[in-house]
C-alpha positions, 0 to 999 in steps of 0.5 A, spaced: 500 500 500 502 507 498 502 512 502 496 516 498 492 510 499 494 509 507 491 517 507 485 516 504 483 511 507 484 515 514 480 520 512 475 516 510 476 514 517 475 522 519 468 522 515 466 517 517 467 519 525 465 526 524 459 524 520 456 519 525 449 521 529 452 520 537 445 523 539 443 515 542 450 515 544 449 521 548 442 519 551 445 513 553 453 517 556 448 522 559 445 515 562 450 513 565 453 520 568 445 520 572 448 512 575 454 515 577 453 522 579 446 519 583 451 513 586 457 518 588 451 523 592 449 517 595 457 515 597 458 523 600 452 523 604 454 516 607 461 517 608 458 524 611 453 520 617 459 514 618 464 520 619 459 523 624 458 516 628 466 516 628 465 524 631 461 521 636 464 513 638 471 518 639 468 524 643 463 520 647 467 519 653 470 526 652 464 530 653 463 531 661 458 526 663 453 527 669 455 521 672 455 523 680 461 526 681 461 525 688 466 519 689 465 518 696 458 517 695 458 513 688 464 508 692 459 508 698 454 505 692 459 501 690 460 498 696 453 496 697 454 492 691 459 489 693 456 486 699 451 483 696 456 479 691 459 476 697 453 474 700 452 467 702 445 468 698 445 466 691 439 470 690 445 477 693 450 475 689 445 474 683 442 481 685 449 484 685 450 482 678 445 485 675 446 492 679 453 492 677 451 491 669 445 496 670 450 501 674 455 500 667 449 502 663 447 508 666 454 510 665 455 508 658 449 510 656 451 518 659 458 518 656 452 518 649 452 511 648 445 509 645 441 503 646 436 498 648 440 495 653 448 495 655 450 489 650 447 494 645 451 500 648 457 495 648 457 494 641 458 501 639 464 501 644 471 501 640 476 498 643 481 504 643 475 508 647 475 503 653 481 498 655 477 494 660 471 492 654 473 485 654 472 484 661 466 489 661 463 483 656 465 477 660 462 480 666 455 482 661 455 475 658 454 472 666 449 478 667 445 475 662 446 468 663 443 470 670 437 474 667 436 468 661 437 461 664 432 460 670 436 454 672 444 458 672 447 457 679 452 463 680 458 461 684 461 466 689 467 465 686 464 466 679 460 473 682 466 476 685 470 474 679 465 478 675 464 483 680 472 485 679 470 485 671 466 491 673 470 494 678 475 494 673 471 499 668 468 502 673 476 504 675 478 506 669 472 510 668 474 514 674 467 513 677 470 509 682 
């Protein structure tokens, strides 16, 4: 092929290019920027709500909370608490238990963590917010086995090993 041919079959090319109706193609692009555009608003506007809740499960425990700020009085209540964990009554030690889980969920309910009840508010937790939350969730899983199983026997040793769990929170809250 010479080059005269080579250039006359690329202007063909050109003619042809220039010469075609793009309207149907252009329906079908502005189609497809509609799909994009309304996905990429909808991505802004999640990633605007996740970064609010991010704000929130960082600055929770920053914000001042209105636990009681009177140490000796909430000591005083923990005592309380403790007493009845070391009962010989099962029925204490149970009730302390359940004290002890609705004191913590109080507190975290407070810092602005939200929910139905403490294993719910627990979830929201992150660990960098809280370095006891492991233990909290042992102690909150006894709590519950308590208050779900009618037939659960509570050891005292079991009772005080979920009491210091929740001490261990509470301690690190500085409630206590």
């Amino acid at each position: 092929m010479d080059i005269a041919a080579i250039l006359s079959k690329f202007l063909e090319f050109i003619n042809s290019v220039s010469s075609f109706d793009y309207s149907g193609v252009i329906f079908w692009l502005k189609m497809l920027a509609a799909f994009f555009s309304t996905l990429f608003i909808y991505g802004i506007i999640y990633s605007i709500y996740q970064t609010g809740q991010v704000y929130e499960a960082i600055h929770a425990f920053l914000k001042p909370a209105h636990v009681p700020v009177d140490k000796g009085k909430n000591k005083e209540e923990w005592q309380k608490i403790l007493q009845k964990g070391a009962s010989e009554n099962e029925s204490e030690r149970k009730f302390a238990i359940i004290a002890a889980d609705t004191l913590i969920e109080r507190i975290l309910d407070l810092a602005g963590y939200k929910g139905e009840n403490l294993g719910e508010r627990l979830k929201k937790v992150e660990k960098g917010d809280l370095d006891s939350l492991d233990a909290l969730w042992d102690a909150h899983k006894i709590r519950n086995r308590i208050a779900h199983e009618a037939d659960y026997k509570l050891s005292s040793e079991e009772a005080s090993r979920a009491l210091l769990l929740f001490e261990k929170t509470l301690k690190e809250l500085e409630y206590i």
